[in-house]
C-alpha positions in Angstrom: 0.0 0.0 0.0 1.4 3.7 -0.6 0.0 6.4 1.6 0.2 10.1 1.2 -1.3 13.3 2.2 -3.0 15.8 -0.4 -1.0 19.2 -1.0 -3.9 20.9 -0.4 -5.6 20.1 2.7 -3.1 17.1 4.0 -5.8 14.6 3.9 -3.9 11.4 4.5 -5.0 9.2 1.6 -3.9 5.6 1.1 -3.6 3.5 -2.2 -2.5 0.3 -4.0 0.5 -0.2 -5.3 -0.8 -0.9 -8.6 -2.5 2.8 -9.0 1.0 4.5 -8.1 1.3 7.5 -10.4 -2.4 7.8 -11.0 -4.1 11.3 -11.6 -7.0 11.9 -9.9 -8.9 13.8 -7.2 -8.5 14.3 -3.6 -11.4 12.3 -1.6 -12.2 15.4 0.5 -11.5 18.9 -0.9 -11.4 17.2 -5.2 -8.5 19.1 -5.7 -6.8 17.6 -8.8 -3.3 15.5 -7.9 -0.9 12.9 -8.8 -0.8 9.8 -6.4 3.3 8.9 -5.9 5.2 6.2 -7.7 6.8 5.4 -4.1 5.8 5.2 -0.8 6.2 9.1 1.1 7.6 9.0 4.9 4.3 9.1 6.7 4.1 8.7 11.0 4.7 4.8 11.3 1.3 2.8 12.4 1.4 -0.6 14.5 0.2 -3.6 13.0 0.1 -2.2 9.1 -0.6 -4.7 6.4 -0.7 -4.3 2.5 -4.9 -3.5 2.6 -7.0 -1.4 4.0 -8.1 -1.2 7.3 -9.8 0.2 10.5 -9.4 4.4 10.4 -8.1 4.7 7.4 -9.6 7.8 5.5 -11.1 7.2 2.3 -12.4 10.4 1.5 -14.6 12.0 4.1 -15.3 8.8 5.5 -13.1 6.5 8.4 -13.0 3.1 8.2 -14.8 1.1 11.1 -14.9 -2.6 10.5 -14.4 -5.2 7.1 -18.5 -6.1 6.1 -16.7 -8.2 3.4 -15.0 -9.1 0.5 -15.7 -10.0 -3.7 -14.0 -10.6 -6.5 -14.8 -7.0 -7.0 -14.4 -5.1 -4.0 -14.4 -4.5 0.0 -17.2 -3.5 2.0 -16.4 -1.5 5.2 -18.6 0.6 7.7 -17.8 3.6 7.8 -18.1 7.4 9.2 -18.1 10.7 8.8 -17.5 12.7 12.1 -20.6 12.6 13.7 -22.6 11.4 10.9 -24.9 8.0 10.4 -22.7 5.3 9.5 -22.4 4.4 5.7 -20.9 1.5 4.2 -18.4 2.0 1.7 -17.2 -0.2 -1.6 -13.7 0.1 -2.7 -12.8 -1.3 -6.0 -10.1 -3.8 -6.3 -9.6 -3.3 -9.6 -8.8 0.6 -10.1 -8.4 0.8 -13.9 -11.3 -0.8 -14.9 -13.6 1.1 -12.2 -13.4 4.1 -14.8 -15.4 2.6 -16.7 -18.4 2.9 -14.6 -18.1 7.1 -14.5 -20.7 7.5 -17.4 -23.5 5.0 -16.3 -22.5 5.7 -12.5 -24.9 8.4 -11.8 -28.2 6.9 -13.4 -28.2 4.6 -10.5 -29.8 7.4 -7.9 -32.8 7.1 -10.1 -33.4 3.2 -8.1 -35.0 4.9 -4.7 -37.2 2.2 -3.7 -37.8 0.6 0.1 -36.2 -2.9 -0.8 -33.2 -1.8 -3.4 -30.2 0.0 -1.0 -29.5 3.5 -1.6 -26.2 4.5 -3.5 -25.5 7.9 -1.8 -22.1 8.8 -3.8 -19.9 7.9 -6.4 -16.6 8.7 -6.3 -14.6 6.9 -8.7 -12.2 9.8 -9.9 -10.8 9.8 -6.1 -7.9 8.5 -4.2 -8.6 5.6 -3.9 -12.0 6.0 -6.2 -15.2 4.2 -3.9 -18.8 3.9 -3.7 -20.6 5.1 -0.8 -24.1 3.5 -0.7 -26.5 3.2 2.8 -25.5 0.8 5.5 -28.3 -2.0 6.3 -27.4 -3.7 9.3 -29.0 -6.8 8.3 -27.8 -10.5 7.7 -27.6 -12.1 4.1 -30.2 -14.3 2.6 -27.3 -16.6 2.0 -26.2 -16.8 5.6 -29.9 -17.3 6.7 -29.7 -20.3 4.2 -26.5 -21.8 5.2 -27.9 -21.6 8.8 -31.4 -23.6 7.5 -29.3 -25.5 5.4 -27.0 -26.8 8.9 -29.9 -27.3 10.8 -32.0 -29.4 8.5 -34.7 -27.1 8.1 -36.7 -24.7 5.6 -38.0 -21.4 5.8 -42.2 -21.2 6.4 -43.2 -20.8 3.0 -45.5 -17.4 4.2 -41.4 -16.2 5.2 -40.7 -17.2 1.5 -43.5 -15.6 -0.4 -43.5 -12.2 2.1 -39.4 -11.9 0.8 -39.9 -13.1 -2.6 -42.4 -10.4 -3.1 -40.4 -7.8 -2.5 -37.4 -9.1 -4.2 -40.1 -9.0 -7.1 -41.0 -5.3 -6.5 -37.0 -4.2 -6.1 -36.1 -5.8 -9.6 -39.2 -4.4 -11.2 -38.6 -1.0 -10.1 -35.3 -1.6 -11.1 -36.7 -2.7 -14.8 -39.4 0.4 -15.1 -36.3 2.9 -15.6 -35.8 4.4 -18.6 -33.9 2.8 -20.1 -34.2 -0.7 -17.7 -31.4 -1.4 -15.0 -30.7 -5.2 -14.8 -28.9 -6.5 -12.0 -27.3 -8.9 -13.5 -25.9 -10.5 -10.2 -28.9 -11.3 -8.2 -28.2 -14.3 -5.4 -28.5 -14.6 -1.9 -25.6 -12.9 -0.9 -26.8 -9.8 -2.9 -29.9 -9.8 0.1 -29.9 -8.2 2.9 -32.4 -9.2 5.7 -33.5 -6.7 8.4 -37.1 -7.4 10.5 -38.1 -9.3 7.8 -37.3 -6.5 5.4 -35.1 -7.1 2.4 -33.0 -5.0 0.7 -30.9 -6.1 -2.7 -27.4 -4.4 -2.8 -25.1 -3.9 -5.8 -27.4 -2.7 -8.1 -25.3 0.1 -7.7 -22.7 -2.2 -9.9 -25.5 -3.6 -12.2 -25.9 -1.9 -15.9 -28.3 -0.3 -17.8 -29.6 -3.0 -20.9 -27.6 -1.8 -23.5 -23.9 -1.6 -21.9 -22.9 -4.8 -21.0 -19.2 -4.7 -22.2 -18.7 -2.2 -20.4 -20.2 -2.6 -16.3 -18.0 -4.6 -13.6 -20.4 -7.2 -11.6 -18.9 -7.9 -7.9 -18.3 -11.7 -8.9 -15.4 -10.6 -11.7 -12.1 -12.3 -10.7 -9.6 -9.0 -10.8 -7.0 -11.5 -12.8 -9.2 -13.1 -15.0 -9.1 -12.3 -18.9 -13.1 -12.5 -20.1 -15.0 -10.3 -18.0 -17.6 -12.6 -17.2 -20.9 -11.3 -15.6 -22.6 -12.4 -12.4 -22.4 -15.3 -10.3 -22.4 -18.8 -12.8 -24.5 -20.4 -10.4 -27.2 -17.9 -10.7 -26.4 -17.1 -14.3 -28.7 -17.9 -17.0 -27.5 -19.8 -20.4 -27.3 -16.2 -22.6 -25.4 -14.6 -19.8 -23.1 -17.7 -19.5 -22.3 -17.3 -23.2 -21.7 -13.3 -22.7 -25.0 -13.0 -25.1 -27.3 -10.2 -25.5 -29.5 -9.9 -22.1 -32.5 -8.2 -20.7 -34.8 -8.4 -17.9 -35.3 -11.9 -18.4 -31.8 -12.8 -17.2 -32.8 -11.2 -14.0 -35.9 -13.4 -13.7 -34.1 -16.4 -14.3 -31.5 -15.1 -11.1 -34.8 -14.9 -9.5 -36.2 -18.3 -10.2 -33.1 -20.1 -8.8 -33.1 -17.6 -5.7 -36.7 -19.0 -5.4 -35.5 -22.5 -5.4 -33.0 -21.9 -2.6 -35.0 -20.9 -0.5 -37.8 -23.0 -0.6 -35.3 -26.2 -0.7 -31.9 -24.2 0.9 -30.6 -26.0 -2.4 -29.6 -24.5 -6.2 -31.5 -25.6 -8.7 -29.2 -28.0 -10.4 -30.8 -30.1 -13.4 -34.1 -31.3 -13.2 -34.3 -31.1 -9.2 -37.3 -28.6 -8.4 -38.2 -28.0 -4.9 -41.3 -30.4 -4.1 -38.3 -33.3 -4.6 -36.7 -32.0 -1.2 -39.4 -29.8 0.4 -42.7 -31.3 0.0 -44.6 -28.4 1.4 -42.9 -26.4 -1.7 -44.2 -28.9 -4.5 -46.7 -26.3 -6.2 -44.4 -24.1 -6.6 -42.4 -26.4 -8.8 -44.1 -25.1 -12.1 -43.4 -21.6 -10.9 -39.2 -22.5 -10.5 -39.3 -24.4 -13.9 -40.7 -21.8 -16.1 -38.9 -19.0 -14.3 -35.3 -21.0 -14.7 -35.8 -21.8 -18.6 -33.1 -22.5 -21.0 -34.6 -20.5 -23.5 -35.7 -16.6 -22.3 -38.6 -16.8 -24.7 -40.0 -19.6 -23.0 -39.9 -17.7 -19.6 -41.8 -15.3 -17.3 -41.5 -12.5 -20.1 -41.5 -9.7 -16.8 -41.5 -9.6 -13.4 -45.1 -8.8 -12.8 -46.1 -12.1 -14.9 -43.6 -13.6 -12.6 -45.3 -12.0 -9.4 -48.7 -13.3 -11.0 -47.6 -17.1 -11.4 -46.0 -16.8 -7.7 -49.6 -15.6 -6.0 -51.8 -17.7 -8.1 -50.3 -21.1 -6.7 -50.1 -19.1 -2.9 -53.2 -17.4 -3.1 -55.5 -19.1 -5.4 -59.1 -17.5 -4.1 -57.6 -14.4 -4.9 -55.9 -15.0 -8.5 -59.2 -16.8 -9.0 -61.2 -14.7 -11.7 -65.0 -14.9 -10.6 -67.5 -17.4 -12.5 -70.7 -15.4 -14.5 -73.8 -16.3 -12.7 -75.0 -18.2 -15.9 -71.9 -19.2 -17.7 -74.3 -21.7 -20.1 -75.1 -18.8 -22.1 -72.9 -18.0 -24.9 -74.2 -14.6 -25.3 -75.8 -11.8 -23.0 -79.3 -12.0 -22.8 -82.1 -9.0 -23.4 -81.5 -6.6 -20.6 -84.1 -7.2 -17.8 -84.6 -11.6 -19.1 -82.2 -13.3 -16.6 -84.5 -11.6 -13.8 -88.0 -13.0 -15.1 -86.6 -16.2 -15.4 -85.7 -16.8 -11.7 -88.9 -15.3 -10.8 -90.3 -19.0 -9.9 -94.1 -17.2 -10.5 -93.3 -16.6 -14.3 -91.7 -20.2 -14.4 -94.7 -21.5 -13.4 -97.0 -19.2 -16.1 -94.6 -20.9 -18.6 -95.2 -24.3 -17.7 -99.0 -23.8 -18.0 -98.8 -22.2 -21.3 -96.6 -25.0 -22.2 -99.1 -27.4 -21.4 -102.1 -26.1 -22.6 -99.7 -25.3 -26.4 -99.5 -29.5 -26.2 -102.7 -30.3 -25.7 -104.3 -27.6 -28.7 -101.9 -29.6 -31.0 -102.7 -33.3 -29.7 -106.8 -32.5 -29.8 -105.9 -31.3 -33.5 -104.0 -34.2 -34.6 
């Protein structure tokens, strides 16, 4: 790590090796400057290692405590002053953060209760970061790792009350103008708080139309295809670095839906109802959602949302029978009334009677 203090207002600022010589901003008063090629004498600090760590300044911010790690970043807690703590992303891989400047700022447009905020994007800093809301919550993942130790399965009402708002995060997401695709969604991407969730990282998702050109949090820093999302979660076209679109999402979302009704992946032909039998109508429901073939699909999240509630709440998806669906077409305004009135039943039967026997005294 090289560390350094900004000409300008001395804010100590600390970097990786690999972005020695960079130009870019200062974190705190953006005054333009040249990060060293070596290491400047700077007050020695017990117990330094070669990454970041607890107060440290990045930016405005201090360093609390690690949240975690990805292919793509670090996540730490962080302050400012007195302020409410913020978590905040830094890159791992510098160079190719820079290419998120022009889509970076689209992403305040996601303000919705179960997506977590991005409050700031700083990627021409020292060392460039993301500053997005902290949620102290717990991951869907580690919720199913813990089911998944303990032999047991969430209720399915806990299932459908988080699947449903997973469903209206990504929709929100895929309303936008043009549509922001996650492109990453999995487990570890939720996090739970009183039975709230929140999906994170949308703030490294894309917009539709610029995949070459977006980092997801699952890219390996040293690997040489920049390959999108998490494989396990990944559909086919996204596998094969195809064109995508809010399908690919859904699909993320049908094997999210399998995990937690069965703390499994979907893996070839095993649907839920094989390991959870309480989960077996929702089988259909995983199947279509996790199709080879986008076309054969839930074409949008609110047909997704549809299928989901129809096999959870079936009196209410349920469309309502006609009172005298043996008609094929409406009759004369004012007929179905006279012909429950039992009074004008009974004048019919009479006429009809007295008709037959007219016709049998002829004949």
């Amino acid at each position: 790590m090289l560390r350094f203090k900004c000409p300008s207002c001395f804010q100590k600022i600390k970097i990786r090796e690999e972005d020695a010589g960079r130009v870019g901003d200062c974190p705190k008063c953006r005054a333009p400057l040249e990060a060293p090629k070596v290491e400047l004498p700077m007050p020695s600090v017990d117990g330094i290692t070669d990454d970041f760590e607890p107060g440290d300044d990045v930016g405005e911010y201090k360093l609390e405590k690690l949240l975690g790690k990805g292919g793509f970043a670090q996540v730490w807690s962080a302050k400012k002053q007195d302020g409410p703590p913020v978590a905040i992303k830094i890159p791992h891989d510098t160079g190719a953060v820079r290419d998120l400047l022009n889509e970076g700022m689209q992403l305040r447009r996601l303000n919705h209760p179960n997506i977590v905020r991005t409050i700031d994007i700083n990627l021409k800093a020292l060392p460039p970061h993301i500053v997005i809301e902290f949620v102290d919550g717990v991951a869907l993942s580690h919720l199913i790792k813990r089911n998944k130790s303990a032999g047991e399965f969430f209720p399915i009402a806990f299932v459908e009350r988080i699947f449903l708002q997973l469903l209206d995060g990504v929709e929100h997401a895929h309303r936008q103008e043009p549509p922001v695709v996650h492109a990453d969604l999995k487990p570890h991407n939720v996090l739970v708080a009183d039975q709230i969730a929140r999906i994170v990282d949308f703030g490294l998702g894309r917009e539709e139309k610029r995949l070459e050109r977006i980092l997801s949090t699952s890219v390996h820093p040293k690997s040489k295809k920049r390959l999108l999302g998490t494989e396990a979660y990944m559909a086919p076209e996204q596998k094969k670095m195809e064109g995508t679109d809010e399908r690919t999402d859904i699909f993320s979302l049908g094997m999210m839906l399998q995990e937690m009704l069965c703390n499994e992946v979907y893996c070839g032909h095993t649907l839920p109802g094989e390991l959870n039998p309480l989960a077996r109508p929702l089988d259909g429901v995983v199947r279509k959602a996790t199709a080879a073939y986008p076309k054969m699909r839930h074409q949008t999240v609110a047909e997704l949302r549809e299928a989901f509630l129809a096999v959870l709440r079936p009196s209410e998806a349920a469309p309502e029978e006609p009172a005298d669906s043996f008609e094929e077409s409406p009759a004369p305004a004012g007929s179905r009334a006279l012909w429950r009135d039992p009074t004008m039943l009974a004048a019919a039967a009479i006429v009809g009677g007295l008709v037959l026997a007219a016709v049998f005294a002829v004949l």
